[in-house]
C-alpha positions as CSV (number, residue, x, y, z in Angstrom):
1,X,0.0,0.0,0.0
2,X,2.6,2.6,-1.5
3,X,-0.2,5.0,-2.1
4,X,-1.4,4.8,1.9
5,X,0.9,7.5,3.0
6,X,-0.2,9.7,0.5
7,X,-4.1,9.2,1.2
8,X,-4.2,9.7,4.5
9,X,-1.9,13.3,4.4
10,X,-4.5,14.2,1.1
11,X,-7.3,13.8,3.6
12,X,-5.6,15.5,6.8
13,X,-5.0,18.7,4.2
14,X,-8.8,18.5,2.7
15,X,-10.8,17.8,6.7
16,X,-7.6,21.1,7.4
17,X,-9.4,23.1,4.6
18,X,-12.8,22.4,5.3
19,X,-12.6,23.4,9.0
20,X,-10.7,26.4,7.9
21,X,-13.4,27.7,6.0
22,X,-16.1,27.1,8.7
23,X,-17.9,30.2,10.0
24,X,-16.6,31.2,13.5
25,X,-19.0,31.8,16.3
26,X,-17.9,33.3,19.5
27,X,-18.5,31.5,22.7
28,X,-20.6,34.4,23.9
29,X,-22.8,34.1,20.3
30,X,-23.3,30.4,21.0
31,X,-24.2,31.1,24.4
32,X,-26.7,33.5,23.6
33,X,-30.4,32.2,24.0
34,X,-33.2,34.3,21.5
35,X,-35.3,36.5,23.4
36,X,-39.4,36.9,22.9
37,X,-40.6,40.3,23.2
38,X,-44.1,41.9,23.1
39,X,-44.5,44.9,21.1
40,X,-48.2,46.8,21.3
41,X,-48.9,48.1,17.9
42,X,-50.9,51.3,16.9
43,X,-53.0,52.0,13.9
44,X,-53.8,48.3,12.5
45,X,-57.5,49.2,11.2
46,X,-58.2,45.9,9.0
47,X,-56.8,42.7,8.6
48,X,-54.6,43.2,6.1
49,X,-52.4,45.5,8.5
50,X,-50.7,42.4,10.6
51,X,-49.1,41.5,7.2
52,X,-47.5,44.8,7.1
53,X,-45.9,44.6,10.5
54,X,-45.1,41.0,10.1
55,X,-43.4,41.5,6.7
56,X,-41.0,44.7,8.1
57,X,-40.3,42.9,11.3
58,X,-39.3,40.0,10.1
59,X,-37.1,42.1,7.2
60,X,-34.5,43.0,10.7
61,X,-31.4,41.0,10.7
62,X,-31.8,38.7,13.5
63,X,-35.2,38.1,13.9
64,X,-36.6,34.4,14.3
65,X,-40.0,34.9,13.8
66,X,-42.8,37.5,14.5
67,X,-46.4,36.7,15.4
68,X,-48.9,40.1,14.9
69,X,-52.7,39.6,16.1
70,X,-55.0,42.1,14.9
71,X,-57.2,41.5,17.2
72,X,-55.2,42.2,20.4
73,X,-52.7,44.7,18.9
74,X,-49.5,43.1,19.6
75,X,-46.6,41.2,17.9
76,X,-44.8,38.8,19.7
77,X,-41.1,38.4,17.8
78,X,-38.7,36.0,18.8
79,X,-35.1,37.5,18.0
80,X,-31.0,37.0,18.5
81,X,-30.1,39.3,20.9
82,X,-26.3,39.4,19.9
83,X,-27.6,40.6,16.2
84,X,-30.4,42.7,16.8
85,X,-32.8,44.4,20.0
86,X,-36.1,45.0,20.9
87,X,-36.1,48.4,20.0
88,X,-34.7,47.9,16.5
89,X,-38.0,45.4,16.1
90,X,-40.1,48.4,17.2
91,X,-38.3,51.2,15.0
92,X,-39.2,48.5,11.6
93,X,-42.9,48.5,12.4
94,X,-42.8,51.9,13.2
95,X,-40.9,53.1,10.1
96,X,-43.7,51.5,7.7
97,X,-46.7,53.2,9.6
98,X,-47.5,51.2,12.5
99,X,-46.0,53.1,16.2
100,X,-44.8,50.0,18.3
101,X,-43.6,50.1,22.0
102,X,-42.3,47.1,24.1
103,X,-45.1,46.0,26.6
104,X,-43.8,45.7,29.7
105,X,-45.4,43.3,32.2
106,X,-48.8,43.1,30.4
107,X,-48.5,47.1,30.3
């Protein structure tokens, strides 16, 4: 097995390269859990409105997912804290029309 050598350093350069051009994460970014915020939400009038909020929420780097009931006035977005906050969630529904501010204890 003349060829053995040279297999197994071919392989050792290749698994090298691969994990070379892996992303990085920091230990703090893979520590990071999301966070879940509630945002109440001003002027939805008709049911086409939550697709609005929804759409320009979700549009922020970061974000997970967004929930927007018409019917109670609220989105509920789930979000990476280390790439994005709550207020930055607020300032995207509030930029296309729709004032948001973080509820705060069912406030």
């Amino acid at each position: 097995m003349k060829g053995a050598p040279i297999l197994s350093t071919l392989l050792a350069v290749i698994v090298t390269a691969v994990a070379l051009a892996l992303p990085r994460v920091s230990a703090d970014a893979a520590l990071a859990d999301d966070q879940t915020v509630t945002l109440a939400v001003e002027k939805m009038y008709c049911a086409a409105c939550p697709l609005t909020v929804k759409t320009a929420i979700e549009k922020v780097t970061g974000v997970k997912g967004a929930k927007v009931d018409y019917q109670k006035k609220q989105a509920v977005v789930t979000f990476d804290p280390t790439k994005t906050t709550a207020e930055a969630v607020a300032a995207a529904s509030t930029n296309v029309g729709y004032p948001a501010r973080l509820v705060k204890n069912g406030i």
